[in-house]
Structure formats: C-alpha cells, structure tokens
C-alpha positions in Angstrom: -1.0 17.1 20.2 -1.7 13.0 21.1 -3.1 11.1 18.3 -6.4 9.7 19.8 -9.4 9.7 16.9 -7.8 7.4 13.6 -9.5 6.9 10.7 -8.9 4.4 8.2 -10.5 4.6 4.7 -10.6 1.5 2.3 -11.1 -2.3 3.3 -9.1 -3.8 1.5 -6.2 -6.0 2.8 -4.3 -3.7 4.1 -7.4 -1.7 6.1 -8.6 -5.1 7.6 -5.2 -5.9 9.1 -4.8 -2.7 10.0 -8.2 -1.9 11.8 -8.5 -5.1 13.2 -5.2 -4.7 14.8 -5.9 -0.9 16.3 -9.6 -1.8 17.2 -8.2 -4.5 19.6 -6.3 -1.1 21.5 -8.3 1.5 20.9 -12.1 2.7 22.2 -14.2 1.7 19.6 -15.4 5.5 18.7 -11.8 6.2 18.5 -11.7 4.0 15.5 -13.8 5.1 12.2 -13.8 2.8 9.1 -14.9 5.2 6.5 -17.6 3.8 4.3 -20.3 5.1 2.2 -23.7 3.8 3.0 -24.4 0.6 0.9 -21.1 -0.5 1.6 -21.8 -0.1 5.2 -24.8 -1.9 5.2 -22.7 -5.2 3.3 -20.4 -4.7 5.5 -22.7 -5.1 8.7 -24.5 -8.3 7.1 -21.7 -10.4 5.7 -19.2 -9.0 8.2 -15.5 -8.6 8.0 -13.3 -11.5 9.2 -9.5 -11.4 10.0 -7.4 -14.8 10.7 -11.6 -16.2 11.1 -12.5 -13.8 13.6 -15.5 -11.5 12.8 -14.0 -7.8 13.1 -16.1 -5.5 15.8 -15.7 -2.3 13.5 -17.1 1.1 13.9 -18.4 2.7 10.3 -18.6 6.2 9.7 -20.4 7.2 6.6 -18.7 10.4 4.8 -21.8 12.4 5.2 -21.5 11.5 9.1 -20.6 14.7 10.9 -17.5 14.2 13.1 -14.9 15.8 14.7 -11.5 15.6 12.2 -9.6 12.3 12.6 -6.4 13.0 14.4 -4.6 10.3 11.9 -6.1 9.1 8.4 -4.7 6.2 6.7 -5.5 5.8 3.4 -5.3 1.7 2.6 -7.7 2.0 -0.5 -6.1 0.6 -4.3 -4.6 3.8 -6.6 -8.1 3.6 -9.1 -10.3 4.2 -5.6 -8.1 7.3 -4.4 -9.8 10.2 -6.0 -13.0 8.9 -4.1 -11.4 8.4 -0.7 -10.1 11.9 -0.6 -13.8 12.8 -0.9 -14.9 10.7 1.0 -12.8 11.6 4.0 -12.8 15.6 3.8 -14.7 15.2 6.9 -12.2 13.8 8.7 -9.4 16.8 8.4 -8.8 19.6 10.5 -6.3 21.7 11.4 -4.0 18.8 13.5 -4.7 16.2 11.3 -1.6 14.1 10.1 -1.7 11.8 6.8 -0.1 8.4 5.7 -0.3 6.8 2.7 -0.3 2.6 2.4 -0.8 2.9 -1.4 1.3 1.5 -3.5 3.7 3.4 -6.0 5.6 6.5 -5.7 2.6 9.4 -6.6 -0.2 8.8 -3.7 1.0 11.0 -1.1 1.5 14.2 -4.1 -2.3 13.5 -4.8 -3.4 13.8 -1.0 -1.4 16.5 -0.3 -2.8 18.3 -3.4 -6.4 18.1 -1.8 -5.1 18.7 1.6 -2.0 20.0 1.8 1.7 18.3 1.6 2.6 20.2 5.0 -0.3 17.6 6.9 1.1 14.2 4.5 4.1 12.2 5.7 5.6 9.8 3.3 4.7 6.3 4.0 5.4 2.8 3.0 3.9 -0.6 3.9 6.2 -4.0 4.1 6.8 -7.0 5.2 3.1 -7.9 5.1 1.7 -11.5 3.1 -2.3 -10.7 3.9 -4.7 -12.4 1.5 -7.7 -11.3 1.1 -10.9 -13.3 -1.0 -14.4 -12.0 -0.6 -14.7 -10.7 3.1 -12.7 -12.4 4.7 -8.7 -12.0 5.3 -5.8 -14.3 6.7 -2.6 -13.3 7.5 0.8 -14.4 8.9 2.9 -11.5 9.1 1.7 -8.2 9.9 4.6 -6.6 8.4 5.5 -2.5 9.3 4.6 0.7 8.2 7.5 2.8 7.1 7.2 6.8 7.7 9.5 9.7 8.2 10.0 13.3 7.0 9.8 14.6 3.3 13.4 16.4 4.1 15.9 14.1 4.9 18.1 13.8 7.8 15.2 15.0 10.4 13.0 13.2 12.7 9.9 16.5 13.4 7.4 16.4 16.0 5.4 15.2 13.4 6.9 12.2 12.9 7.5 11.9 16.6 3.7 12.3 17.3 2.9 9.2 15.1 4.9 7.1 16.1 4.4 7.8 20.2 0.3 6.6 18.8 1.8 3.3 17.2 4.3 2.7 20.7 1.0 3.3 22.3 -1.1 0.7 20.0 1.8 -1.7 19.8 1.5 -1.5 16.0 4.9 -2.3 14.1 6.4 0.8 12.2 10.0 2.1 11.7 11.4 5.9 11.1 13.4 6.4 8.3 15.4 9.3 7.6 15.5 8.9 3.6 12.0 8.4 2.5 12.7 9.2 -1.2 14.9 6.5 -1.5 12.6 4.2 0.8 9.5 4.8 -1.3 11.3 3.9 -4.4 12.7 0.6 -3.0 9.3 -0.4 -2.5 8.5 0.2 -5.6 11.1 -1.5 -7.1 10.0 -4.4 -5.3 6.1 -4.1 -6.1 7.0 -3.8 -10.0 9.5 -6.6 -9.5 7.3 -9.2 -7.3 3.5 -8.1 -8.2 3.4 -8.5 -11.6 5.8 -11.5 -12.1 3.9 -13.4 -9.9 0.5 -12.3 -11.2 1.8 -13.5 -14.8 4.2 -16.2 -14.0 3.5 -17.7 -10.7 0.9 -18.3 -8.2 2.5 -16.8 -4.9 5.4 -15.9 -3.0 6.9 -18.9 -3.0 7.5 -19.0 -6.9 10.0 -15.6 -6.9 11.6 -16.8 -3.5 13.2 -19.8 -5.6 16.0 -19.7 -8.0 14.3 -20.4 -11.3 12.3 -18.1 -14.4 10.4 -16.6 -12.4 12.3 -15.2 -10.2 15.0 -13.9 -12.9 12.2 -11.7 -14.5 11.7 -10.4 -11.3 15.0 -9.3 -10.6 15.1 -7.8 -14.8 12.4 -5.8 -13.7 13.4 -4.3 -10.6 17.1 -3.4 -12.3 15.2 -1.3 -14.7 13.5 0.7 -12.1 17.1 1.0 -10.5 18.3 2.7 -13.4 15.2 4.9 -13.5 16.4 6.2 -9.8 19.9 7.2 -11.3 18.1 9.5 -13.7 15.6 10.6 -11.0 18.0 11.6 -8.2 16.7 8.7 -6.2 20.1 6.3 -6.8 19.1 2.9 -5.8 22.0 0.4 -5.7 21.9 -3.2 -5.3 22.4 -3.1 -2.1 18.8 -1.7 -1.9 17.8 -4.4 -4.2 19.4 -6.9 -1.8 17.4 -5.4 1.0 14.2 -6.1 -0.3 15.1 -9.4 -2.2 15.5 -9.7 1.9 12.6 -8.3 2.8 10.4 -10.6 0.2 11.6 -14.2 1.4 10.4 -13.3 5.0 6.7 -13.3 3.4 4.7 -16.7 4.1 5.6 -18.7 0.4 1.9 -19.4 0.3 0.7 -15.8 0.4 0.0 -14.0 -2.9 0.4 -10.4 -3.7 -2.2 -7.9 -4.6 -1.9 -8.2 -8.4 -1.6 -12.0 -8.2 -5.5 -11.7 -6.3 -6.7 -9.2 -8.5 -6.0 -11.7 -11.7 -7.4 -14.6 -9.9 -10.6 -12.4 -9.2 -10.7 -10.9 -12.3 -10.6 -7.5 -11.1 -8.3 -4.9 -12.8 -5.0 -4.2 -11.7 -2.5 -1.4 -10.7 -0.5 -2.3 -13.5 -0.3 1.2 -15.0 0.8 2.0 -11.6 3.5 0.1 -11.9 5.1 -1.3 -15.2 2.7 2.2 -16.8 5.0 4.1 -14.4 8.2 2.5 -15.6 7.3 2.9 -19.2 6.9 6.4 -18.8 9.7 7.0 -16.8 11.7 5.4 -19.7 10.4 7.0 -22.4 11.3 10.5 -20.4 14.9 9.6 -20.0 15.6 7.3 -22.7 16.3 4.3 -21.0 14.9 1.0 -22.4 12.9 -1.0 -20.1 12.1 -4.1 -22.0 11.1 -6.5 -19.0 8.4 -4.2 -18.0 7.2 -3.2 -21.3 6.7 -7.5 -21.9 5.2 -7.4 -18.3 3.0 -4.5 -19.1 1.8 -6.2 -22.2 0.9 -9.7 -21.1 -0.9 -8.2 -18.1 -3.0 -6.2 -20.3 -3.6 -9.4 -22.4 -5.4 -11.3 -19.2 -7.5 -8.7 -18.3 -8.5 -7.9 -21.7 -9.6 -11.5 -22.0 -12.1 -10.9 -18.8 -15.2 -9.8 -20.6 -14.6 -12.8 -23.4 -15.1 -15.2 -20.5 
C-alpha cells in the first residue's frame, strides 16, 4: 500500500521541523497534527513558526473521527508518550506503519505494546540542531530519520513502503540494516552530548572543542559502550567515532533538548538517559561513575526550580 494520510503527534522540535517540512509536499488533509482541544486552540492563536515562517498546519483533535493514518510519527518527549498513544488510537488501522523520534532505546517496545511490534519499525533521528523557545523554532540542519527492520540483514516491503513516501516528500532518511546497534549509538550520543551540555556548557559548540567538557562527554558515552558488550549490542569506538562525527556537523550555536529544557526550567529526560545507564549498571555490575555524577547534578538543578 502507498503511504498517503501521515500523522504526526507532539510539537515539539522535532514535530515542527518535521510537519513543516511534509506540509510544504503534501495536501493539507493529508497532513494531521494531532492535538487535543485547548492545545489546538493556542496553537491557532499564537501560531507555530519555523525558520520565522508561520506554519499552515492542519489539527486533528483525538476525538476527531478519521480514517487511520497511513504513517504516525510519534515526535512527543518520553514523560508525554503514554498520552500520545491515547491520543492517536484513532489514527491506526490495519496498514498503519509506526516510527518512533523519541529519544532512548525503550519507545518503540511501549508503542508496539499498545499497538503491536509487527506495525513499529525501529527509528532514530540525527543530524538535526533545531531549537525551539516558546512557539517558535529555527533550524539549520534538518538532519535524517534513521529506520529499518527489527531483524537484521533485511530490507521488507515495510521498510520499502516508507521510504518510497519520504523519496516522494523529499524528506532525508537512510535504511539501515542493524537497527539494534543504530539505536544504541544514538543513545550513546544523547547520554554523552545532552546532559554534558545541559550541566557544563551552553550548546554545541562547547563538546565540539577539545576541553572539560567535552572529555565528560566522551567518559559518558564509554560507559554506555561497555553496557552494549553486556547487552549483545557491542558498540566499538568506531561507532563512537561515528557519532563524535555526526555531532560536529550540528550548527555550534544550537543547543540540545536537555540543554533547553534547563534553561526553561522544564524537567528533563534525564532518567531516560543517565536513569537508563544506572540501571543497566547496577544489572550487570559495571560501574558507571560519569553518569551517576551526571545523573546527580542534573537532579540538583531541577530540584532547585520550585526554590526559585
């Protein structure tokens, strides 16, 4: 089947640069931006703006009866995903295909818990530097989403059916054949870059130079490293090198998602991350000191919100 109906649930960065980029290719009834109704009705006032341009979006409440979405994408933080998966039961059917731009290595097992894993591909996003403050997002690289098969080796129709929609919508993506070990890489990186930055820096620029900074960074993403070894996953340095790659592509001035939550004062994914790591240690016996001083002084800023 040809993906034609997409909906995307969550505005945050990622859903802004995303639906701004599909509603420029798409018919607008094509596109839904699921939303429940006060949000809806901010979002119509205030608008939502991308690079300064107001973005022309069509919201779908998820009371709204529709025909099922032939793609979902699911941009909203990892506290919000219980929610969304409510809020888009609407939007499945039998055809339906499901990626995951959350961050961390557990979304896509929640989804495919409500929905099914056979309907989830696994799904990362990269190579993106959005920034996002109130309503309004700028961006300078788009970046890719990364999908492919739960088995590896195999490209399905599936897969194939995906990415003939994003050739279609000229929206960046790449196949890969080893997911497992692709998902993890990103998540070395976001417990490496995230929540350095969000405790020792103030954007990219501060881990792409040789200094503090970016030596915790690296500390951090070794220990998730060895974590792979005891999980089956086997990261090497080389994937380490890839994304050290990957991150000095980023615009120096942009900021990543925990770096914007501390300067908003908003809570952060920080169990998703050093919390993951932490665990992870504790269950094979493998000491993790970087993220466990991580883990700590992040909790310290946000516990000092409500004093302020």
């Amino acid at each position: 089947m040809t993906i034609n109906s997409v909906a995307i649930i969550g505005l945050g960065a990622l859903g802004i640069l995303f639906g701004n980029h599909l509603s420029k290719r798409m018919p607008a009834e094509n596109l839904r931006i699921i939303a429940d109704r006060d949000r809806i009705a901010r979002y119509q006032k205030e608008g939502i703006y991308c690079n300064g341009q107001r973005c022309d979006f069509n919201y779908v409440s998820p009371e709204e009866p529709t025909d099922p979405a032939d793609l979902i994408i699911f941009t909203v933080k990892y506290q919000g995903l219980p929610a969304a998966i409510r809020a888009v039961e609407k939007q499945v059917g039998p055809h339906t295909l499901i990626l995951s731009a959350l961050n961390g290595i557990t979304s896509e097992k929640i989804i495919g818990e409500a929905f099914g894993m056979e309907i989830v591909l696994p799904c990362v996003a990269q190579g993106m530097d959005a920034v996002k403050v109130g309503n309004r997002l700028t961006y300078h690289h788009m970046g890719m989403l990364c999908f492919g098969d739960w088995e590896p080796g195999i490209v399905s129709p599936k897969v194939r059916r995906v990415a003939e929609f994003f050739d279609r919508t000229d929206f960046p993506y790449e196949i890969d054949t080893d997911m497992q070990k692709r998902l993890w890489g990103k998540f070395m990186l976001n417990v490496g870059v995230n929540q350095t930055v969000a405790v020792y820096g103030e954007n990219y620029g501060d881990i792409q130079r040789e200094g503090r900074p970016r030596e915790i960074m690296i500390a951090a993403m070794r220990e998730v490293i060895a974590l792979s070894e005891r999980e089956g996953v086997n990261l090497t340095e080389d994937d380490l090198n890839y994304w050290l790659e990957v991150l000095s592509k980023l615009s120096p001035v942009g900021k990543p998602s925990m770096r914007q939550d501390v300067e908003a004062r908003r809570y952060s994914e920080v169990e998703l991350f050093a919390g993951t790591v932490l665990e992870l240690g504790k269950k094979h016996g493998v000491a993790t000191p970087v993220n466990q001083d991580l883990y700590e002084r992040i909790r310290k800023i946000e516990s000092e919100y409500e004093l302020a």
